[in-house]
N, C-alpha and C positions, 0 to 999 in steps of 0.2 A: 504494500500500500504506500503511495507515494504522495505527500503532502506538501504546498506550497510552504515551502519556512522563510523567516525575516533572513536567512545567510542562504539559501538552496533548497531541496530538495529535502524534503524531512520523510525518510522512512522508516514503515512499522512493517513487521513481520510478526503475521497470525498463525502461531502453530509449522508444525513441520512434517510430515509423516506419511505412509502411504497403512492400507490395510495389511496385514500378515499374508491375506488370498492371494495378493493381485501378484503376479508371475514376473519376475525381472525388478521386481520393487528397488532392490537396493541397487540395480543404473538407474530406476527414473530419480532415484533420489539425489544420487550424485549428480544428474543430469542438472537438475534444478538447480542444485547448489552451484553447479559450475557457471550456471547462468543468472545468477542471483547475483555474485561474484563480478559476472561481467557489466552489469549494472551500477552494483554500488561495493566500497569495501566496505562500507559503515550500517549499521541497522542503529536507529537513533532510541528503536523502543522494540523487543520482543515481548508479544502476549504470548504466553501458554494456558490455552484456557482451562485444561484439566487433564488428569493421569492417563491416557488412554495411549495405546502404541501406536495406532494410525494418527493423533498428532504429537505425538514426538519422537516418532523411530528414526525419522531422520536426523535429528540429533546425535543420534551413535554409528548408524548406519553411514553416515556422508559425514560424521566427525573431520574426518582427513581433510577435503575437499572444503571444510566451514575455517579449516584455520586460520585462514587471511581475513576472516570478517573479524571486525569489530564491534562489537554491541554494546551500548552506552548504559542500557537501561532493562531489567527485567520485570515484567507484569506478571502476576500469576494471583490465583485466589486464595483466599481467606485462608479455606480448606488445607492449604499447604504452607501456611504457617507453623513452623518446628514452633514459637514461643507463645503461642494461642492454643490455652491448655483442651478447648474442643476439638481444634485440629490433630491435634496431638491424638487422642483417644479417637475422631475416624482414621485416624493414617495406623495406629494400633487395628485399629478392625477392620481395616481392609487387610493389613499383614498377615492378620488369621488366614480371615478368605484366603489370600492367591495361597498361603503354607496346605491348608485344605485343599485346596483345586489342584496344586502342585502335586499332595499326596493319591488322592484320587484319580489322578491321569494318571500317577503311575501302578496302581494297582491296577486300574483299567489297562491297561495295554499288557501287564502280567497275568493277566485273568486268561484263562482257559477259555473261557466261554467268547466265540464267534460276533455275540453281539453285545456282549460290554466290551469287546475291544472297537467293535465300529466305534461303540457308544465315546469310546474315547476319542477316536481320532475327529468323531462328530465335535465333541465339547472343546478342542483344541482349536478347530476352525473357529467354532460359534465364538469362542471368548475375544477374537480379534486382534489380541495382544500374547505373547510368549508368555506362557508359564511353565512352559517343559525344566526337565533336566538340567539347563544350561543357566539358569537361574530367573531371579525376578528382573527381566531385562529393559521392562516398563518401569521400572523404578528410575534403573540406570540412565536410562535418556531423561527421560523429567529431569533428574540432578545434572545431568549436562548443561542440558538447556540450561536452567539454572545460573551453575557457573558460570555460561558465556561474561556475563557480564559481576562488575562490581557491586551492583546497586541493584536490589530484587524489592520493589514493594509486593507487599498481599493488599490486594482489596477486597474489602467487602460492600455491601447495598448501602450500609447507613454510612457511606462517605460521602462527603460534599462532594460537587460535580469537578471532574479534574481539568485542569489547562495544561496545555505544554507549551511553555517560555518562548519558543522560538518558530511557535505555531500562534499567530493571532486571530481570533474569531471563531473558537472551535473549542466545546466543552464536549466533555466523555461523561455520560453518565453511566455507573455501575450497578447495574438489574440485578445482578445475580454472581453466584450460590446464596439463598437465603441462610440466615441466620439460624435458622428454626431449623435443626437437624431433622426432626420429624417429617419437613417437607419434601430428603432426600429419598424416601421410599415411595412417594407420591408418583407411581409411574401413569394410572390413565384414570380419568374421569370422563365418565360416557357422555355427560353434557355437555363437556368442551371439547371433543373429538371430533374427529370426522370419520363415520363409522363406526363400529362398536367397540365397546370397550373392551380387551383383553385382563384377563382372571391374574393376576402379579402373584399368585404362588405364597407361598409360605413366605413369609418376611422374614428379611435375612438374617435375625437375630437367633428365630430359632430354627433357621436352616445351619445356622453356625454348632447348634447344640452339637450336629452330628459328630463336629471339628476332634471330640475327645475319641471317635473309632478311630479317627487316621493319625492320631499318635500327639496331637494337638491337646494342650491342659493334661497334659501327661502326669501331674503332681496333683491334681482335683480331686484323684481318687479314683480312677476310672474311666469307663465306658459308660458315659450316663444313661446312652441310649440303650446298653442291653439286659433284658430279661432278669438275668442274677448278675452277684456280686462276683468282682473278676478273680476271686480263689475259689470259685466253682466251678466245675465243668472243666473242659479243655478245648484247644481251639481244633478245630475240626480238619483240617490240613497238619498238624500235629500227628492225631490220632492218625489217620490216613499213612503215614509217614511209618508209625509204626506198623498198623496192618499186614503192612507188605514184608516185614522181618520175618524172621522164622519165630513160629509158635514159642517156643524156649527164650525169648527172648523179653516178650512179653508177658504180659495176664492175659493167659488163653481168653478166659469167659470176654474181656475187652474186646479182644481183637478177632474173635468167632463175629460176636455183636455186630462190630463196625463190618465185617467181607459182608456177612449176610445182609447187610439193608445198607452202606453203604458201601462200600468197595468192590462189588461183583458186576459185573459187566450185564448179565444176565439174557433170556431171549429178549428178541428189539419187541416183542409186544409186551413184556412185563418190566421193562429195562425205563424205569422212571428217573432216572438219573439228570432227565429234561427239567427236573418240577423244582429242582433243587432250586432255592432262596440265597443262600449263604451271601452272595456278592452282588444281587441286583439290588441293595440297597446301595448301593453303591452311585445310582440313577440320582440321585439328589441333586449331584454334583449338578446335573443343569441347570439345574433351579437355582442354586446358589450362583453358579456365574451370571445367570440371567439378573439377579438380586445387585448383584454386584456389578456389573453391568450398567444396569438403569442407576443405579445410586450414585455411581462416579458421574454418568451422565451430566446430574441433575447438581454435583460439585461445579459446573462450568462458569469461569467466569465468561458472564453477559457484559457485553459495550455495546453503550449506543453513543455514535460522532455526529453533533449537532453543529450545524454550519451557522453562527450568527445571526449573519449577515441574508438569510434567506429562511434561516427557519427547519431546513432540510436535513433529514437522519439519514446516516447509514448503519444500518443494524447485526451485529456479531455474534450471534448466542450460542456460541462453540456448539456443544449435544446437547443443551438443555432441554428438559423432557417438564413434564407435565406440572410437578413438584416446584419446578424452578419459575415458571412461565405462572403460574397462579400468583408466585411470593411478588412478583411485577407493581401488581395491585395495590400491595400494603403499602407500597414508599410514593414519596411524593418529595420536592424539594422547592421552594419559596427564595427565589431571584429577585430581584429589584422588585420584591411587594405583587411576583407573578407568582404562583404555584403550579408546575411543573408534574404530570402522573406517569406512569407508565405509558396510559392512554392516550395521552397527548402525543408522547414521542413513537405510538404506533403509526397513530394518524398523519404524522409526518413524517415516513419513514419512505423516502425513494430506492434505496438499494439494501435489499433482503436476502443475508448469506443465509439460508435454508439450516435449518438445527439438524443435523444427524442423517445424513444423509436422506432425508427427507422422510422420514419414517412417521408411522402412523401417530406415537402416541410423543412426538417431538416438537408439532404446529397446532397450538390449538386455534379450537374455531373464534367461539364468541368473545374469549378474550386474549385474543393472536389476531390469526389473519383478517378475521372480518371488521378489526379494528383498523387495520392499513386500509383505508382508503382514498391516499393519496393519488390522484391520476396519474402522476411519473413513476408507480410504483415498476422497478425491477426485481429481478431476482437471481441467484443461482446457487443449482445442487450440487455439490461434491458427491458425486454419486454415480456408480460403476453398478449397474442391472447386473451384467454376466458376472463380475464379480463377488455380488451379493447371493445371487441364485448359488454357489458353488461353496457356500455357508449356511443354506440351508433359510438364509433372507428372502421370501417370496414375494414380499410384496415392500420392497425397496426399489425407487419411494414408492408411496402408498397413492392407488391410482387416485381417491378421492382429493387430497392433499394437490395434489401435480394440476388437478381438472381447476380446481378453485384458486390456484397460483395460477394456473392460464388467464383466466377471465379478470382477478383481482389486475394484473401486469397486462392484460390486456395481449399476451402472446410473448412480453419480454422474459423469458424464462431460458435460463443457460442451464446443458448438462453438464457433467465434465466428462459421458458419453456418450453427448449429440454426433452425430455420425459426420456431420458436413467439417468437425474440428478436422476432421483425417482425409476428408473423401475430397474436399475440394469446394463444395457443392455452397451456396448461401445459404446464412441461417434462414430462418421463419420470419425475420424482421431485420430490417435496413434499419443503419445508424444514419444517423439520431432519431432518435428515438426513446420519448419517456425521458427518463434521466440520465441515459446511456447517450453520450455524445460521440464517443466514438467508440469502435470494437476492433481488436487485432487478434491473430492468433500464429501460433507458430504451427506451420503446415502439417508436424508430425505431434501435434495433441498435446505438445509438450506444455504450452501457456496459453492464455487469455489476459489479454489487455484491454480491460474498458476504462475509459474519461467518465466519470460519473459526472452531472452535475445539477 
């Protein structure tokens, strides 16, 4: 993003990263960096709006390739405040989560059974971000990013509206991560939706309880989740283990027990061995990255860049999901004896970066979109269809979302999959147009340059 400054050129860079799916990732990303580079050495402000590996892989991934930048200034939310004792205790529980995700992919991919290993390679897509074997590598790049620079503010909602010194006529208001942690589980309300509301599962709290099977609260006392106390019984792959010793080795009457109803192969019509439980509890684990998923979502920090001198918004809200986009409402800010809402700065909002790849439960209706009704409104999706399909995402973006952005933008709507980026071909709409004063793009998909104004 490139902003008129009193000395030159004032650039911000929102976020870095591609998805974990998308094929070649770590060239487009160097690609970008090499071309970012060729632009400017200086980034005056980086936002990272939240924890998630498609926006910051690039950070470790094109490390190399970012060296020669310099970055003045770090943005990043509340949420990841080390000395904001709330932060502190969600950045604790999220460390649970991915330690649990981590140990359940790998029992998952150790599991015998055919479909808790898909199940795995399933949950390893679905999560977006790395949590295999190789460590917590969404962590690592957040703290990159990070470091790039000296100077890291966290913002949160109840800060006054910010300026930047060398930027005149341009306030940043800060929407979001709300303050009210409870609001981070808030993933869909069917009123403010488009289309129906999806069931959020078990909230991640006591999806967490599981956390003490996979070796997690290890000093608690236990398995809180199982049947008896854990000096009873033995673990069933254990027993198994002995089975197969010679009788003399064992307690016959044990290990007769275990061949006969577990360990015998038996005919395939009496051969139950299908029915066995033992490790399909193990299925949670989706529900938990999903939990965990939407609640990082809903950490994003929100900016809105308010032009002075015209009145005109362009709106940021990294993946804020439903939790986040509600909390909007609550603030308000009072400028020269004006008071300032949410709704104000929907209503004036000419260029709309779409939340989360466009997804259903990330735009709401009656207090989102149906409040931009600005007639310049633009927009564009960071959003990869073939991509998403191949994670198991079917309706990224959400057809109704994309129909109502049509007509809201009046047809200004950018994919970062629109076919004419590659093919050659003209968009849907000639510039100027709406807010968009001019459009460029690099013939092989690589950028998009629009003049907002």
């Amino acid at each position: 993003m490139r902003l008129a400054g009193e000395d030159g050129p004032f650039w911000i860079l929102i976020d870095f990263g591609v998805h974990s799916s998308v094929k070649g990732g770590t060239e487009v990303l160097r690609a970008i960096a090499k071309d970012i580079l060729a632009q400017t050495k200086k980034i005056d402000l980086l936002v990272v709006t939240h924890e998630h590996w498609d926006h910051v892989s690039g950070f470790l991934y094109a490390a190399e390739a970012l060296e020669g930048l310099d970055v003045d200034e770090v943005w990043m939310p509340w949420t990841e405040d080390p000395q904001n004792p709330l932060a502190r205790r969600l950045d604790s529980y999220k460390g649970q989560a991915f330690a649990a995700l981590r140990s359940v992919m790998g029992k998952l991919e150790r599991s015998g059974s055919p479909a808790l290993r898909t199940k795995g390679e399933q949950l390893e897509s679905l999560l977006g971000f790395e949590l295999g074997a190789k460590g917590d590598r969404v962590r690592t790049a957040r703290n990159k990013a990070r470091d790039l620079a000296k100077s890291v503010t966290y913002l949160a909602p109840s800060d006054a509206p910010l300026h930047l010194e060398s930027v005149p006529g341009l306030r940043i208001f800060v929407l979001g991560p709300p303050l009210d942690a409870a609001l981070f589980n808030i993933e869909t309300r069917t009123s403010e939706m488009y289309g129906p509301g999806m069931g959020g599962g078990w909230a991640l709290a006591g999806t967490l309880a599981a956390a003490p099977g996979l070796g997690i609260h290890r000093s608690s006392g236990g398995d809180w989740g199982a049947p008896f106390d854990s000096q009873q019984g033995a673990d069933l792959n254990t027993v198994l283990s002995q089975a197969a010793q010679p009788a003399e080795e064992g307690e016959p009457e044990v290990i007769d027990f275990v061949r006969n109803h577990y360990a015998s192969e038996g005919d395939v019509e009496l051969d139950d061995g299908w029915r066995r439980i033992d490790a399909d509890w193990l299925g949670v684990a989706e529900d938990l990255a999903l939990q965990l998923d939407r609640g990082v979502n809903n950490t994003s920090l929100v900016l809105a860049f308010e032009f002075t001198d015209s009145g005109r918004v362009v709106l940021f809200p990294g993946d804020a999901q439903v939790g986040n986009w509600l909390s909007w409402h609550n603030l308000s800010w009072t400028i020269a004896e004006t008071t300032t809402t949410a709704g104000d700065l929907l209503s004036r909002t000419v260029y709309f970066k779409v939340a989360h790849h466009g997804s259903e439960n990330a735009t709401l209706e009656e207090k989102g979109l149906e409040l931009m009704t600005h007639p310049d409104l633009s927009a564009f999706i960071p959003t990869n269809k073939e991509q998403a399909l191949k994670v198991g995402w079917k309706h990224m973006p959400y057809g109704p979302i994309l129909g109502a952005l049509e007509r809201r933008a009046s047809g200004r709507v950018i994919r970062a999959d629109d076919n004419w980026l590659t093919t050659g071909k003209e968009p849907a709409f000639a510039a100027p147009s709406g807010s968009i004063r001019k459009l460029n793009h690099d013939p092989g998909g690589l950028w998009i340059e629009l003049e907002i104004g």
